[in-house]
C-alpha positions as CSV (number, residue, x, y, z in Angstrom):
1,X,-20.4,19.2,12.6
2,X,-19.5,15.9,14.1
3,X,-16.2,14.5,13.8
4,X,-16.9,11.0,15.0
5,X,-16.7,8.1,12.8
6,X,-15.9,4.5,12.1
7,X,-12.2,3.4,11.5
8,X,-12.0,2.0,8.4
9,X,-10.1,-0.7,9.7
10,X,-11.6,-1.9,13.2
11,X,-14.9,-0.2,12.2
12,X,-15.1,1.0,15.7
13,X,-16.1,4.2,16.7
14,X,-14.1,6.7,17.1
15,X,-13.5,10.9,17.2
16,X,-10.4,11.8,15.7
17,X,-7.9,14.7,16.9
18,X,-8.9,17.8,15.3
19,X,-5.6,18.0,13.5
20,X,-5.0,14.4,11.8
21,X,-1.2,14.2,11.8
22,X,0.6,11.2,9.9
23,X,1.4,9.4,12.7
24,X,-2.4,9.4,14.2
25,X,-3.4,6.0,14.8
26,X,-6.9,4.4,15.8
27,X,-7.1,3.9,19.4
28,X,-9.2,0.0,19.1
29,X,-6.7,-1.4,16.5
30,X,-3.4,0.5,15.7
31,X,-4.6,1.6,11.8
32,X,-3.0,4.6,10.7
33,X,-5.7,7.4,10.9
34,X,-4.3,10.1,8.1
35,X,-4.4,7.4,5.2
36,X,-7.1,7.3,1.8
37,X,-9.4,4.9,3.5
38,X,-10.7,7.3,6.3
39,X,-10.3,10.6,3.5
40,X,-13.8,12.1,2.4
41,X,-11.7,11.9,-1.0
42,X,-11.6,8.1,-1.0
43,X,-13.8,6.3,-3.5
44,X,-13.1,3.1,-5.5
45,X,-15.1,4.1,-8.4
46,X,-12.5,7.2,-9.4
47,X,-9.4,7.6,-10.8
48,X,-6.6,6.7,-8.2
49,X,-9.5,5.9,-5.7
50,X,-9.4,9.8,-5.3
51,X,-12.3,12.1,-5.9
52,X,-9.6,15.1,-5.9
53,X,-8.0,15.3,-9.1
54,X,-5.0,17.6,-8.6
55,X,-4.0,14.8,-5.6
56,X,-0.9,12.6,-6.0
57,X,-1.0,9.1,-6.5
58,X,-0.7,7.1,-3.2
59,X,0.1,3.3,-3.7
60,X,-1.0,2.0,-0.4
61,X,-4.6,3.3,0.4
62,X,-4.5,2.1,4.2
63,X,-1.2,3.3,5.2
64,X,-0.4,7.2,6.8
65,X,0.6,9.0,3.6
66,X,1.4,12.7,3.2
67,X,-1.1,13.9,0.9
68,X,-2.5,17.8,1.4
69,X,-5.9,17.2,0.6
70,X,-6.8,14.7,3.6
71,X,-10.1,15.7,4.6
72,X,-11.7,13.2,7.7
73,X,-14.8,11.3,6.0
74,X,-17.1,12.1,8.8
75,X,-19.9,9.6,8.2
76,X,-20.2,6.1,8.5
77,X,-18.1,3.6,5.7
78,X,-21.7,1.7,5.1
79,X,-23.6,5.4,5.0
80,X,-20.7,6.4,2.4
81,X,-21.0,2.8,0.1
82,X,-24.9,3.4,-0.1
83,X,-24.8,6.8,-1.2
84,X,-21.8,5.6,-3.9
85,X,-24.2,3.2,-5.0
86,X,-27.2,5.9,-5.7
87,X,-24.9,8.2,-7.1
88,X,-23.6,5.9,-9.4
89,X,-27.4,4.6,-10.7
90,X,-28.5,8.1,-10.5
91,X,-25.3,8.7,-13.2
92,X,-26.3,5.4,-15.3
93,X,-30.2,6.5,-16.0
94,X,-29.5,10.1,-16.1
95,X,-30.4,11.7,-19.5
């Protein structure tokens, strides 16, 4: 399974450590690295922007944060809106 993504910042590639640690930043633009907007978690459409429910609220989705459940979104930010986007039509006509 490939690590490498986009920086949800820059939008650049690039291929994370393999332990994310708080201070982790991107190496194009500076962005914190182990923050909600590069977590598979991450979605605008749930509660606290967090698909994990038993996850603390973090106030500051772009900045490094110490949450447990950071799990690296491994695809692509534009791969990860247009499947958000089926899901959530798939939800709206399902019977």
């Amino acid at each position: 399974m490939t690590r490498e993504s986009q920086c949800f910042s820059c939008k650049n590639t690039i291929l994370p450590p393999q332990k994310i640690g708080r201070r982790d930043e991107c190496e194009h633009c500076g962005a914190d690295l182990h923050c909600c907007m590069n977590c598979k978690f991450y979605d605008t459409g749930s509660y606290n922007e967090c698909k994990e429910p038993q996850a603390s609220v973090v106030r500051e989705k772009d900045r490094a944060n110490f949450c447990d459940y950071f799990t690296w979104q491994s695809q692509s930010f534009e791969a990860d809106q247009a499947q958000s986007l089926k899901d959530a039509a798939e939800a709206l006509f399902k019977k």
